[in-house]
C-alpha positions in Angstrom: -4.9 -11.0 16.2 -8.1 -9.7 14.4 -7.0 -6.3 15.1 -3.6 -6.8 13.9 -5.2 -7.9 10.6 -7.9 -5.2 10.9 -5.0 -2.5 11.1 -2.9 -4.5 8.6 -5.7 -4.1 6.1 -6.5 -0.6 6.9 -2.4 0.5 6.7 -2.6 -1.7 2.9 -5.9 0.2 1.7 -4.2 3.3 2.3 -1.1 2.3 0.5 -2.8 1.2 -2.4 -4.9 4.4 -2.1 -1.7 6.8 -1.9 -0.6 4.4 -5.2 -4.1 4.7 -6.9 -4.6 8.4 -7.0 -8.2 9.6 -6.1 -10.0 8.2 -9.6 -8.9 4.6 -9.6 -11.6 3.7 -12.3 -8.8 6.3 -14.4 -6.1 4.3 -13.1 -4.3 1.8 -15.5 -2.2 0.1 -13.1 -4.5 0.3 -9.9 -6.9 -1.5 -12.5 -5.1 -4.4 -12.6 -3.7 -4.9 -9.6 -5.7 -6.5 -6.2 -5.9 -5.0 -2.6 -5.0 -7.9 -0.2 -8.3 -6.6 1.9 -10.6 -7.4 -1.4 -8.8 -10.6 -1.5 -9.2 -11.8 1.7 -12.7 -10.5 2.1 -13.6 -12.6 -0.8 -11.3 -15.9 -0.6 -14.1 -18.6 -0.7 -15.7 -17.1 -3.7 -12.6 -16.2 -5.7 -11.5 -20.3 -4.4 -8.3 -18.7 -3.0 -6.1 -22.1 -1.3 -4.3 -22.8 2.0 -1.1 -22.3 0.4 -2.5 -18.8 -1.2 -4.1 -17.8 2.2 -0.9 -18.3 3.8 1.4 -16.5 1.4 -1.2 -13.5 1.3 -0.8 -13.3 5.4 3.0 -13.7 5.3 3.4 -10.7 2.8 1.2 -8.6 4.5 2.6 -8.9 7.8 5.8 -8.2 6.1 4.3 -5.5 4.7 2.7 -4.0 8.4 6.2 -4.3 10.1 8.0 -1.8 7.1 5.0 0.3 6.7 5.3 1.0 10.3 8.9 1.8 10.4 8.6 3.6 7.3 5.3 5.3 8.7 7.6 6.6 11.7 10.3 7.7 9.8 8.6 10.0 7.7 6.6 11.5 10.7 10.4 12.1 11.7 11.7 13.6 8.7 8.4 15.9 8.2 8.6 17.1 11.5 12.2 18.2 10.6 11.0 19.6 7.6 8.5 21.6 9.6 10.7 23.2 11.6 13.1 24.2 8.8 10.1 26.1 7.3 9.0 27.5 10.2 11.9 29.7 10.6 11.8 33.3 9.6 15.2 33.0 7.3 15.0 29.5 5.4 18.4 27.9 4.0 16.8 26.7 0.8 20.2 24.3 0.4 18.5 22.8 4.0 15.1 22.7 3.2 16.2 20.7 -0.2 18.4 18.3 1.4 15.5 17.6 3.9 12.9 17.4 1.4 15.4 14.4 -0.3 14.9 12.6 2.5 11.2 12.8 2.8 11.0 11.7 -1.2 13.2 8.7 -0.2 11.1 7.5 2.7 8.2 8.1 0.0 9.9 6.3 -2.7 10.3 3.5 -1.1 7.4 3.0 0.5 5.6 3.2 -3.3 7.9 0.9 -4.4 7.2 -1.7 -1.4 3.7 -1.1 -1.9 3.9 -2.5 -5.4 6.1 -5.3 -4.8 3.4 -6.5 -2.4 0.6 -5.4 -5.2 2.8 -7.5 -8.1 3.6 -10.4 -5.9 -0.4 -10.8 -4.8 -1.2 -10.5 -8.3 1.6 -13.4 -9.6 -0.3 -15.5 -6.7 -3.6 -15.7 -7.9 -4.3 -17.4 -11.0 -5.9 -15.9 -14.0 -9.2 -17.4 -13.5 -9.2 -16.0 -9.9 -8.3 -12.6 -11.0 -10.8 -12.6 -13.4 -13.3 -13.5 -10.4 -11.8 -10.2 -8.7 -12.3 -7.8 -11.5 -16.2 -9.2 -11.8 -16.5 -8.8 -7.9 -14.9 -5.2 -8.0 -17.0 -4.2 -10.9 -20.2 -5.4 -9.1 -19.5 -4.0 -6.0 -17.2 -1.0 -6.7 -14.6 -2.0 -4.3 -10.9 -1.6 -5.4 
């Protein structure tokens, strides 16, 4: 179970990473929004309740189960792409509609990630976000 968590966490850092860009202390949005990892690690000091706790696991297992599906089918759809590339003659009307597909998969996947972002956010109240912000400044996690 720790694992699944473990792996849950790691799959959501690197969501929120792919959302946050490589400079999140220049990112307006990744500012103000919480990693569910950060949350979780620091629960008792942000005062974070049962009914929080239980939220935050429900929409990250959510969360896991269409990563992982989404995870697979853009493997799929970039291994396709690959191959289109790889030929000597490409049929750029091919190599388009493929690369739809892969900015789909991507599309939603950003979008998911925020929903999860937002609805985290809209769960914790203002005083524990404020707790957040202090932690993440004093530590330099995200």
């Amino acid at each position: 179970m720790k694992a699944k968590f473990l792996l849950a966490c790691a799959v959501m850092m690197l969501a929120v990473g792919m959302i946050r860009g490589q400079q999140p202390e220049q990112d307006p949005i990744g500012q103000n929004l919480f990693a569910p990892d950060v949350v979780m690690q620091h629960q008792e000091a942000i005062g974070l309740n049962d009914e929080q706790k239980n939220y935050l696991k429900t929409e990250i297992r959510q969360a896991q189960v269409k990563f992982t599906e989404w995870q697979w089918k853009l493997q799929d759809e970039m291994e396709k792409m690959a191959a289109l590339v790889k030929q000597p003659r490409i049929d750029e009307q091919e190599v388009l509609g493929q690369l739809e597909k892969v900015l789909a998969i991507e599309h939603e996947i950003k979008k998911a990630q925020v929903t999860m972002l937002v609805r985290i956010k809209n769960k914790l109240t203002v005083e524990q976000q404020a707790k957040l912000v202090e932690i993440r400044s004093r530590t330099g996690n995200k």
